[in-house]
N, C-alpha and C positions, 0 to 999 in steps of 0.2 A: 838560570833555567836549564832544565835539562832533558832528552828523549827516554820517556819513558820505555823499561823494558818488552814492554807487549808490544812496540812498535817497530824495535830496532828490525826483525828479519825480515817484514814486510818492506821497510824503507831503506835498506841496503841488496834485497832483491829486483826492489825497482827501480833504484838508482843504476844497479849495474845495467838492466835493461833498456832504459833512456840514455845511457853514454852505448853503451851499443847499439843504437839506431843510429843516436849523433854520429858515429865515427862512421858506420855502412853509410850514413848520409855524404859527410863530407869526402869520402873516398869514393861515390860512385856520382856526385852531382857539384862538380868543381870547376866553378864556384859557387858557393851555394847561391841560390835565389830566395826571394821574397817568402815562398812558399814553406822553402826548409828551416830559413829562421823562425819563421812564427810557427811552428810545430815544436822545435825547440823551446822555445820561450814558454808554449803550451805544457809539455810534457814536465818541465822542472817546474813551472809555474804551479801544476796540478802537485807536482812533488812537495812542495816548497809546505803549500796549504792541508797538505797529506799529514807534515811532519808535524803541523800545529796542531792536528788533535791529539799529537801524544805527548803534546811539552807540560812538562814540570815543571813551576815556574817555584825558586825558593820561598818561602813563606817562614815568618815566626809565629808559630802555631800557639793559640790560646790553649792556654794549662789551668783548668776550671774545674774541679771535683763538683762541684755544685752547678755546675751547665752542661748541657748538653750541646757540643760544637756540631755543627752542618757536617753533614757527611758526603758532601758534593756540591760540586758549585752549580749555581744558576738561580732560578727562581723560587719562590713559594709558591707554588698552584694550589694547596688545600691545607686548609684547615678546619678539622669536621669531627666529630663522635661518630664513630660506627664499631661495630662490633666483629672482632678478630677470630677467628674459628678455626684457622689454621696453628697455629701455638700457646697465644695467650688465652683461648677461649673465654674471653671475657668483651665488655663495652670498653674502649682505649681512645684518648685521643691520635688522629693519624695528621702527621704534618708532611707534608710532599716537597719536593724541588725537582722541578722541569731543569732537566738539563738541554740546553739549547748546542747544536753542531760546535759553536766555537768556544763554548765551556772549557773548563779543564774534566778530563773526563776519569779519574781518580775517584777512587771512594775513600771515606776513611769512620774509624768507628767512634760515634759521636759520644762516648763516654769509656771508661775502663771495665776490665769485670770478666766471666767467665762464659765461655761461648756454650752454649748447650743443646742447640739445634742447627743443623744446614740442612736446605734443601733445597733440589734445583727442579724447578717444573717445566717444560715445553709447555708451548702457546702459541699465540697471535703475534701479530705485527702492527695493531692498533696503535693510532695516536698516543704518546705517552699521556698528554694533558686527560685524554679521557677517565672518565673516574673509573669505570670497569678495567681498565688495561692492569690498575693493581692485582688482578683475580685469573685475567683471561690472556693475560700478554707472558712470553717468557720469561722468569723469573727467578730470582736466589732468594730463598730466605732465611735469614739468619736469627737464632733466636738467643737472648742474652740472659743472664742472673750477674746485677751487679751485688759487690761485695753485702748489702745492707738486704740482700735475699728479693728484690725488688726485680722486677720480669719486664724486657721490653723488646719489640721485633723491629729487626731494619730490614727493607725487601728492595733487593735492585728491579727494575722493572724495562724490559728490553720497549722498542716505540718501533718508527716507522723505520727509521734510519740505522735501528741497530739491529747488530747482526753476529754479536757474539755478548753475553756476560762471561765477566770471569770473576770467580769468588773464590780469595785465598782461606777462609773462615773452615778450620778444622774443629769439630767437636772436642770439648775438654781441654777446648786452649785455653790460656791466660791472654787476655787482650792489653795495651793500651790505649788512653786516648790519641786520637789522629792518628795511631798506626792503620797503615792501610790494610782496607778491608776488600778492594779491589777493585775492577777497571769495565767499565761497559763501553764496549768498543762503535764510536759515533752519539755519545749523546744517551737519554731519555731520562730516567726518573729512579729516583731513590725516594721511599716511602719507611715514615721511623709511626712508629706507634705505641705510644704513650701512656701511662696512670692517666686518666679519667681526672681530672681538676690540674692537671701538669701545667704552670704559668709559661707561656710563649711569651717569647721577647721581640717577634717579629710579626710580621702583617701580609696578607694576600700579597702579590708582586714585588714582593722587596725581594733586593738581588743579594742573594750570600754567599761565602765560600769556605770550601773543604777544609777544617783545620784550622778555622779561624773566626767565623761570625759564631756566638750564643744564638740560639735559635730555642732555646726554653729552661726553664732553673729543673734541677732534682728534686722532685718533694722534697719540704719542710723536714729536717731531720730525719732526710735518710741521703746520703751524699755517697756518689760513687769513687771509687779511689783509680 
């Protein structure tokens, strides 16, 4: 396991801030009392729980041209038909994962192929589980053409608790699978949206993860490289 890049300046700024209380503490209240230790224990404790939403934990990632792997960990919240207006302009299946606070909060892009759209919207700070929050909450959307000319949209989608997306997704890229597609800082939802008859391999509440569970096949003879 390792600290993810997006967290290191954040938790070596406040690392040095909490040893610099500690020491002011122990240099002006000696010896310390009840009070000073448990503010200690509170402040690295807070650190500690800080540093876990940005761990990496190693994984052996699923290599499946014919699946589409999770592009974040946590739950399935939806599985539905609606219709996409923002790039695919067409009816697509949408499959979601609620990312929960103690998730691993990584993205990564659930098949190979060429990146053809970004765009980053401001929004709300709705419930991620809500079904509007795809439309109305902060937002990246990235839009795909894998190699077999076949179009599909992954959208990060910021919730209550998050309060920054970041999307590495440059137009005209060449992608792989599970290379990271980027980090939503605290949790909420990544939404993939799909070919219309796309077989899903999983089910409402079942818990997956980034770069490793199958979460639906590629059409029938068209397979992404």
């Amino acid at each position: 396991m390792y600290i993810h890049k997006e967290g290191h300046r954040l938790l070596i700024v406040l690392f040095l801030i909490f040893a610099a209380i500690t020491v002011a503490m122990i240099m002006m209240n000696h010896p310390l009392n009840f009070f000073n230790y448990l503010l200690i224990v509170m402040m690295f404790g807070f650190w500690i729980a800080l540093a876990s939403f940005f761990r990496i934990p190693r994984r052996i990632f699923t290599e499946d041209s014919e699946q589409y792997i999770s592009p974040a960990d946590g739950t399935i919240c939806t599985i539905e038909q609606t219709y996409e207006k923002e790039y695919l302009n067409s009816e697509c299946l949408m499959v979601s994962v609620f990312m929960y606070g103690t998730d691993v909060h990584v993205n990564r892009y659930p098949v190979g192929g060429t990146v053809e759209y970004v765009k980053y919207h401001k929004g709300n700070y709705f419930v991620a589980s809500y079904p509007k929050s795809s439309i109305m909450n902060e937002r990246a959307s990235i839009g795909m053409v894998l190699d077999n000319g076949q179009k599909i949209l992954i959208r990060q989608v910021a919730g209550v608790m998050a309060r920054r997306i970041v999307c590495y997704a440059r137009e005209g890229e060449r992608v792989k699978q599970n290379q990271e597609l980027g980090f939503i800082k605290f949790g909420s939802r990544v939404d993939l949206f799909l070919p219309v008859g796309t077989e899903v391999n999983v089910g409402l509440q079942d818990v997956v993860r980034n770069g490793v569970t199958p979460i639906a096949k590629v059409s029938s003879g068209e397979q992404a490289q």
